[in-house]
C-alpha positions, -999 to 999 in steps of 0.1 A, spaced: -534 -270 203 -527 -277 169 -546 -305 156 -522 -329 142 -543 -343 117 -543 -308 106 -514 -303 72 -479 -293 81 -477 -254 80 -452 -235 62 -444 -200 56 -461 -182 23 -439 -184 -4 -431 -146 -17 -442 -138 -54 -422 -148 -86 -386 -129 -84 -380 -122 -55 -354 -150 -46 -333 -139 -80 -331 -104 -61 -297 -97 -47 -297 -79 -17 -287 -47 -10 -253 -47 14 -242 -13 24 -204 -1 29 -190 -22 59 -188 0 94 -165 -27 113 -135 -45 110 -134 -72 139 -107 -69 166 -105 -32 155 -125 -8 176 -124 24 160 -115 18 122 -115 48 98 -149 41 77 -140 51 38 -168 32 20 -200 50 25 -197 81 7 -208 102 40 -198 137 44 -161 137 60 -170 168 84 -207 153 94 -237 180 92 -239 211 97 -240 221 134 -273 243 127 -287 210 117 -274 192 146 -293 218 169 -325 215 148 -326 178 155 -319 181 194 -352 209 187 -375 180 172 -371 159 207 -397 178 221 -424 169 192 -416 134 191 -452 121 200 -464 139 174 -470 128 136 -450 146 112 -466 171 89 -476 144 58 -465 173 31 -436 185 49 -445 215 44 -417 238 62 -392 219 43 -411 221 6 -409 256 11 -374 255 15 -362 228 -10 -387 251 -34 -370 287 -23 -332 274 -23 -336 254 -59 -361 276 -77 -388 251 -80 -424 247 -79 -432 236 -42 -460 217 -54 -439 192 -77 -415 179 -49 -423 146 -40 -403 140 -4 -390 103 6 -373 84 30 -340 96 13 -341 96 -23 -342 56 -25 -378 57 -19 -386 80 -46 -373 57 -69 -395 28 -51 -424 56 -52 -424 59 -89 -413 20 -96 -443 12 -78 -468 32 -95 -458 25 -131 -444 -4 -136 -466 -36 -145 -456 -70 -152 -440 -71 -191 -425 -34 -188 -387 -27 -184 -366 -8 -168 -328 2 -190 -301 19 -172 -262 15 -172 -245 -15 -161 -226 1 -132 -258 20 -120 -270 25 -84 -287 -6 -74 -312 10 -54 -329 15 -91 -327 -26 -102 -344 -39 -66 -374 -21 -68 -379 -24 -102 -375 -63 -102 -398 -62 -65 -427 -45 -96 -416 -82 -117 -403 -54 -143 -378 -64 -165 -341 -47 -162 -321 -42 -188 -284 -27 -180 -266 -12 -212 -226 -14 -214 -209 19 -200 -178 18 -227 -152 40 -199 -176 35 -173 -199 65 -187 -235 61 -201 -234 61 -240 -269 78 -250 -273 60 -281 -264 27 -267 -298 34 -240 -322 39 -269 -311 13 -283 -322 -6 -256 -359 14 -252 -395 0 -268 -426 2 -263 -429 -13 -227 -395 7 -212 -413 26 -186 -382 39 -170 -349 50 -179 -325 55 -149 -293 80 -151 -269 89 -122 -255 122 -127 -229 122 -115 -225 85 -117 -215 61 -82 -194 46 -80 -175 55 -114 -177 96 -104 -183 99 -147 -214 121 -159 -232 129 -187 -235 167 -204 -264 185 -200 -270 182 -242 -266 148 -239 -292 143 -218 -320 169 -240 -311 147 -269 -320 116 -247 -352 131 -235 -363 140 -270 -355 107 -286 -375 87 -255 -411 77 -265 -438 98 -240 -445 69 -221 -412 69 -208 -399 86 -177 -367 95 -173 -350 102 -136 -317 119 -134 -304 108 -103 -283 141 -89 -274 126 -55 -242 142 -58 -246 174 -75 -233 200 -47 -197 180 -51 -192 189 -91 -168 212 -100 -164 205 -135 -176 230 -160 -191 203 -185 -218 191 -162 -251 209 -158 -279 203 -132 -309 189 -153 -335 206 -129 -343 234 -154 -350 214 -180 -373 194 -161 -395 217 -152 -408 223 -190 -413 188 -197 -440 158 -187 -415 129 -193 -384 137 -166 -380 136 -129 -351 150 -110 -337 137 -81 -314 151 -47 -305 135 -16 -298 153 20 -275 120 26 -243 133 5 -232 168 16 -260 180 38 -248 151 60 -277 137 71 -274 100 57 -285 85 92 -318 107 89 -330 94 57 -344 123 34 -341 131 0 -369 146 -30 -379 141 -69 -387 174 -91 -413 158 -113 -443 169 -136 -473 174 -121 -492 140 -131 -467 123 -113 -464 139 -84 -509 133 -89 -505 96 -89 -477 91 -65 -497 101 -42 -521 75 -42 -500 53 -28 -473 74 -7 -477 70 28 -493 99 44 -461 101 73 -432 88 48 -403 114 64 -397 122 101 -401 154 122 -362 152 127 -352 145 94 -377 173 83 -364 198 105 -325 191 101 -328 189 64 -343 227 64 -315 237 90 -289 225 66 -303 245 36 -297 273 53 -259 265 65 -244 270 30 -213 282 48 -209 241 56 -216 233 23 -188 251 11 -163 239 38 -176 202 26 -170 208 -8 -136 223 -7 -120 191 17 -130 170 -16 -119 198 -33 -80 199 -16 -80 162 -10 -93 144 -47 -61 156 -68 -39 147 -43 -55 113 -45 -57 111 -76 -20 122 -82 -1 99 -57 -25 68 -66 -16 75 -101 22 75 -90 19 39 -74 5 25 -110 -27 22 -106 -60 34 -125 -79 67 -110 -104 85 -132 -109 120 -130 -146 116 -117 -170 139 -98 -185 131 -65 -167 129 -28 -152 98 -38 -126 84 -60 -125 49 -77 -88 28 -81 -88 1 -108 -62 -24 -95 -65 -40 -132 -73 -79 -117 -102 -89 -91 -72 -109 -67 -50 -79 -69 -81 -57 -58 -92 -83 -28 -53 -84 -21 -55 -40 -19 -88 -45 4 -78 -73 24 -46 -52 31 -64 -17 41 -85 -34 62 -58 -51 84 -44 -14 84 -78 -2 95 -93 12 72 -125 6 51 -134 11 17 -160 -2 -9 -151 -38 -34 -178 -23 -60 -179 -60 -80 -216 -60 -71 -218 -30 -97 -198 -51 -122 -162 -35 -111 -149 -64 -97 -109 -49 -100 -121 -15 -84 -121 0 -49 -143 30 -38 -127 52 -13 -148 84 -4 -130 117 6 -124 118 46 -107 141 67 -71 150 64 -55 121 89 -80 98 74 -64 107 38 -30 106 50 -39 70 66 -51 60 38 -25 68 10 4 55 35 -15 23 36 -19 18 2 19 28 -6 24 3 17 6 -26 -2 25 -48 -21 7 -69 -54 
């Protein structure tokens, strides 16, 4: 029994920062007294994974009481073969969130920053601030990363700067040129990752995959997710392309079991399905500029972004909560991005064609 002379316990407090962390919250999935709403908010693939990949993960059932292979090694040898890399720089992680927590972790100290753009995935802020790093978020004038006004921000303890390309939730992105000049102008002891989560989606002729020019330089990681238009969000995989001393001192601290046999396996099955890449790609393709056009036509602000989603500026936060408040009674769910400082804008991602049609009736519907 506890001795009651003894002091009163209480629970440990957690180091400096972490209470001025907001938590992450996710795209909603329910809308109460609604049982099957249509789900618009998490960017997920609108036709679901490839079937091959479906099949590989019924496969792994069988090898469930076994530990996965630590280097995933099938699927290195895939992600190497399909992108033209070197097998040996892929680091693998529980989707591509924890490659970001992977390289937070292992440089950053207390005193050293973090700069990336104010409307940037926040997956990059939480784990820098969990490393007491300082975060500094630069203005985005249109919603798109200005190089210059980055640097500006840079010094000598910026061990990181962070770059989605293309850019969630805005869909903008940055040229290929762009980013060389901002790798050349960055001191050595910064890294700079080039978040591609959405790369398969682009189909404009200005953007460039950075992958290339990572692999002849010591200062850049690249990164791809499996959650976007391979479809496997629920399995958690994604990988970094980074230089060789990275990938050396990561490893000191990854996890020797990090990604599951499941996720392992699906993820090399959908490599191979390129046939539903390409069906995925073209439903954004048919469905985003009709979007964009008949949103346009009911007054309201739609950028011509890349990615599987679109974003509407409804001009004022209560118009925007209005818009929500009103697709949600209609059943539908979409994303309020004001926790990425876009407090007038709604997210929608690309679903199926009923889904679309639900969704611009809706809206047409909705009245300011």
């Amino acid at each position: 029994m506890l001795d009651k002379s003894d002091p009163v316990m209480t629970t440990p407090e957690p180091k400096a920062g972490i209470w001025d962390i907001a938590a992450y919250i996710g795209g909603k999935s329910h809308i109460a007294g609604i049982s099957e709403p249509i789900k618009l908010s998490s960017n997920e693939n609108a036709l679901g994974c490839s079937p091959q990949a479906m099949s590989a993960y019924v496969d792994a059932q069988s090898r469930l009481f076994r530990y996965p292979d630590p280097m995933a090694a099938p699927l290195r040898a895939a992600v190497a073969t399909h992108y033209d890399l070197e097998p040996e720089r892929l680091l693998f992680g529980n989707g591509s969130d924890e490659v970001f927590t992977f390289l937070n972790q292992t440089y950053l100290e207390v005193g050293d920053n973090v700069v990336t753009g104010e409307h940037g995935f926040l997956a990059y802020r939480i784990s820098a601030l969990a490393c007491q790093a300082d975060l500094r978020l630069v203005a985005e004038p249109e919603r798109r990363i200005d190089i210059n006004a980055l640097l500006s921000q840079c010094d000598e303890r910026t061990k990181f700067v962070y770059i989605s390309n293309p850019a969630n939730p805005t869909g903008t992105w940055n040229t290929l040129d762009e980013i060389a000049e901002l790798r050349a102008r960055l001191a050595s002891h910064t890294l700079l990752v080039i978040d591609e989560a959405y790369a398969e989606y682009v189909t404009q002729s200005s953007w460039q995959s950075a992958m290339d020019m990572a692999r002849g330089t010591d200062n850049m990681v690249v990164t791809r997710t499996f959650s976007k238009i391979y479809g496997l969000a629920g399995l958690r995989i994604g990988f970094g392309y980074c230089p060789a001393k990275v990938i050396e001192a990561v490893e000191r601290i990854r996890l020797p079991f990090n990604t599951s046999i499941p996720a392992q396996m699906a993820a090399v099955a959908a490599l191979k399905d390129q046939d539903h890449v390409a069906a995925s790609k073209a439903q954004v393709s048919q469905w985003k500029p009709r979007l964009i056009q008949a949103i346009r036509g009911m007054g309201y602000r739609v950028d011509d972004g890349a990615g599987n989603f679109i974003l509407i500026d409804f001009a004022t936060q209560s118009i925007c909560e209005a818009a929500n408040e009103h697709l949600m009674h209609k059943g539908l769910i979409v994303r309020h991005v004001a926790n990425y400082g876009l407090a007038s804008c709604l997210r929608v991602t690309i679903g199926k064609d009923h889904e679309m049609q639900a969704f611009l009736e809706a809206l047409a519907q909705f009245k300011a």
